[in-house]
C-alpha positions in Angstrom: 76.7 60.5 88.3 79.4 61.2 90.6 82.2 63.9 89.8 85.8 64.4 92.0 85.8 67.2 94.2 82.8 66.3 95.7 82.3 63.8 98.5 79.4 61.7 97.1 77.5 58.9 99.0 77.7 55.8 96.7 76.7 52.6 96.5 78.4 49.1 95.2 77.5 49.4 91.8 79.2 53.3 91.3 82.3 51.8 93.4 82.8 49.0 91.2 83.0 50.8 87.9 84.7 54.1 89.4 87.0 52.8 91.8 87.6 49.6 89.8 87.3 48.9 87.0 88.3 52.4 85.6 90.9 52.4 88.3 90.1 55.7 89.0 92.2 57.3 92.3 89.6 57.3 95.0 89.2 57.9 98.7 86.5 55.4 100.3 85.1 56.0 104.3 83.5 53.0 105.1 81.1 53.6 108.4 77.4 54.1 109.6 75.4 56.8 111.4 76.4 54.6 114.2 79.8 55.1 113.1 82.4 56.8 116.3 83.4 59.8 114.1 81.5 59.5 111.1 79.8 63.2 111.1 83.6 64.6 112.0 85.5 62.6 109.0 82.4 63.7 106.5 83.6 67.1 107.3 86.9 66.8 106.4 87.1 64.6 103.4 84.1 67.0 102.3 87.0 69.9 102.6 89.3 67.6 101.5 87.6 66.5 98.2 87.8 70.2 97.1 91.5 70.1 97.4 92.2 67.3 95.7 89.8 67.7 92.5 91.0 64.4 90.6 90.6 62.5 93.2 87.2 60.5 94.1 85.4 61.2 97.6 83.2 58.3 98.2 81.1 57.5 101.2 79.8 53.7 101.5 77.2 53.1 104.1 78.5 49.3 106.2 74.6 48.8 106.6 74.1 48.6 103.0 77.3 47.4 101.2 79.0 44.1 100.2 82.5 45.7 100.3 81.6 46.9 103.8 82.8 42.8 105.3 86.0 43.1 102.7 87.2 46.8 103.2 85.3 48.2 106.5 85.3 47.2 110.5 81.5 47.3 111.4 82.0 49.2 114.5 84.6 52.4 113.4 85.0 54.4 110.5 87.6 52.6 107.8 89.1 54.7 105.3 90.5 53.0 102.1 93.3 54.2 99.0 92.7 53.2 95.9 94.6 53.8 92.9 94.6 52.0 89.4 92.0 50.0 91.0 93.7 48.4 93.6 94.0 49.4 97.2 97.3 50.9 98.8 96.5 51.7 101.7 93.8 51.9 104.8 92.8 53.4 108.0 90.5 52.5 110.7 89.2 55.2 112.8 90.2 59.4 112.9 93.2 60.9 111.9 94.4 64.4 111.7 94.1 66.3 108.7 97.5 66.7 108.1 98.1 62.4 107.7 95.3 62.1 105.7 96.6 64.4 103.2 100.2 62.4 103.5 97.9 59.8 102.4 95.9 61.0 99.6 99.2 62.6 97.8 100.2 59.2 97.2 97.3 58.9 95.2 98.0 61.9 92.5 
């Protein structure tokens, strides 16, 4: 199982109930190893999901996910809010720390 604090790779299933259905606050990068960015953003959401320990860190591979067409852009790196199972807000491609932070207050 998956725990906040930690930036977990997940797949459909754990995002569903998590993210969803116990409306849990999560963070979700959409992307691939072919991904522009992708190793960069896993180091800062990994630094990130320590500072933010009720939050959920998830990382959804586009290659293998159904949400992938609904949330994520095939070719960048899409990064999704969700809070009481809902989304409120998203990002396609890098940012600086500092605006993802902006964005993942909103979520406490």
């Amino acid at each position: 199982m998956v725990n906040p604090s930690t930036y977990s790779e997940v797949n459909d299933k754990i995002f569903e109930k998590i993210t969803i259905e116990e409306g849990q606050s999560t963070v979700v990068v959409f992307g691939s190893e072919t991904s522009g960015g992708m190793s960069m953003i896993d180091t800062i959401m990994e630094g990130l999901a320590v500072m933010y320990p009720s939050i959920y860190f998830f990382k959804i591979n586009n290659d293998r996910s159904a949400y992938a067409g609904i949330y994520g852009d095939a070719g960048m790196v899409s990064i999704c809010y969700f809070k009481n199972g809902k989304i409120v807000d998203t990002q396609i491609g890098l940012s600086p720390k500092s605006k993802l932070k902006e964005k993942i207050a909103l979520l406490e």
